[in-house]
KOLKOLMAR-784082 format. One record per residue (C-alpha): residue in one letter; x, y, z. Coordinates in steps of 0.02 Angstrom, whole numbers, padded with zeros to 5 digits, always signed. Each point is the difference from the previous one (the first is absolute). Layout:
aXYZ...
***
This chain:
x+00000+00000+00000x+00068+00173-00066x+00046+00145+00138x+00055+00168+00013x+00120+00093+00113x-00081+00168+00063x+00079+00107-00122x-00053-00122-00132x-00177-00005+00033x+00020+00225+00020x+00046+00000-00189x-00152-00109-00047x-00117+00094+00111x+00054+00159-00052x+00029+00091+00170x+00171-00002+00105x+00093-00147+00100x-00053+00112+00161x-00180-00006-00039x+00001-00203-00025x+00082-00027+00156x-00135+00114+00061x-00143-00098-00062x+00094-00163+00061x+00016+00052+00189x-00203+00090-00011x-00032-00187-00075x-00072+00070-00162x+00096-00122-00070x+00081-00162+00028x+00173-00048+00040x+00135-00134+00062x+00193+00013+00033x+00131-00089-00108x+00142-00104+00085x+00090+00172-00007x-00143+00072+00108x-00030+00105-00152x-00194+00034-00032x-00070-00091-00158x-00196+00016-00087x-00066-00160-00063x-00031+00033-00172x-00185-00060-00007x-00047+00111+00165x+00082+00142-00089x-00091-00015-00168x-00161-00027+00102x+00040+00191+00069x+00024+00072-00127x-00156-00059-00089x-00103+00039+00152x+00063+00175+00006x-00031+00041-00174x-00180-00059+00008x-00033+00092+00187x+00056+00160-00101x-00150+00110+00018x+00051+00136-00138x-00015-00123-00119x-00099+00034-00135x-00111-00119-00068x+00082-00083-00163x+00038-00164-00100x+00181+00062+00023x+00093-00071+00168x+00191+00058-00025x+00000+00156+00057x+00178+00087+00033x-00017+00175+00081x+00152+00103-00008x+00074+00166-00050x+00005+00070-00199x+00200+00019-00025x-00030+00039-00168x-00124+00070-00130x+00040+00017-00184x-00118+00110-00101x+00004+00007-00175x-00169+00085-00114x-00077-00156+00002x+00077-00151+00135x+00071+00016+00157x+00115-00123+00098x-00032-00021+00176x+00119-00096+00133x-00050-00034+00167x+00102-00085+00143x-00099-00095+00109x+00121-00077+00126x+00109-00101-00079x-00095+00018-00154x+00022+00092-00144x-00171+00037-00112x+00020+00064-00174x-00175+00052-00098x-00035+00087-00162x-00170+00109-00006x-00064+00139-00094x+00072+00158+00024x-00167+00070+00031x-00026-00153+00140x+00169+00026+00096x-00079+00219-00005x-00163-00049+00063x+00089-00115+00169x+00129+00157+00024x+00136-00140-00016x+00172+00095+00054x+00176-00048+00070x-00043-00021+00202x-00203-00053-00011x-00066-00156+00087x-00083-00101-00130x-00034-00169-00012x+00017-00104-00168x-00139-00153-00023x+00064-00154-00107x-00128-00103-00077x+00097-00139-00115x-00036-00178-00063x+00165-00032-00015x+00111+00019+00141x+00200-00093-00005x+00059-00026+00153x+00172-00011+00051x+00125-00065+00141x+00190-00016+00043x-00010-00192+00004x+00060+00015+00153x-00097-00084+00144x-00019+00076+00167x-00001-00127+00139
***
């Protein structure tokens, strides 16, 4: 069964190492100690957070849609008709091309929370190969 050290399971969350060990010793959420006495998430407790705190969200809006990565705009480029808009959400970065007139409309600028909505049928994912024990 796959687990995560701390800092591990703050990069997947999306929020610090502090706030993890936070929720770990409030017992938000779940974990052991290794034979190092170093704490570890079980990987099937952690993925069960996460999903549970992405449905409890109560801002959500009401959509087919469920990735939702809210973040800051780094960058906007406008030209007279598309625009390029890049988001980083966490560790994520979110590239989207709109309408100029769209990207107007939202007031999409360097420094504005926004959050980018994927919708996909096809979705690759990816690993190291590496196996984390």
């Amino acid at each position: 069964m796959p687990t995560f050290q701390i800092s591990e399971a703050a990069d997947l969350l999306g929020v610090s190492a502090d706030t993890v060990r936070r929720w770990v010793d409030s017992g938000r959420l779940a974990a052991t100690r290794d034979a190092s006495g170093r704490r570890q998430l079980d990987g099937a407790e952690l993925a069960a957070f996460m999903r549970a705190g992405a449905d409890d969200d109560p801002g959500r809006r009401v959509s087919s849609a469920r990735n939702r990565f809210q973040g800051l705009v780094t960058n906007v480029i406008r030209d007279h008709v598309m625009a390029a808009v890049e988001i980083q959400a966490g560790p994520h970065r979110v590239l989207s091309l709109m309408s100029r007139e769209a990207a107007d409309e939202l007031g999409l600028e360097v420094g504005s929370l926004a959050t980018a909505v994927v919708k996909s049928t096809n979705v690759i994912i990816e690993t190291t190969g590496e196996h984390h024990a």
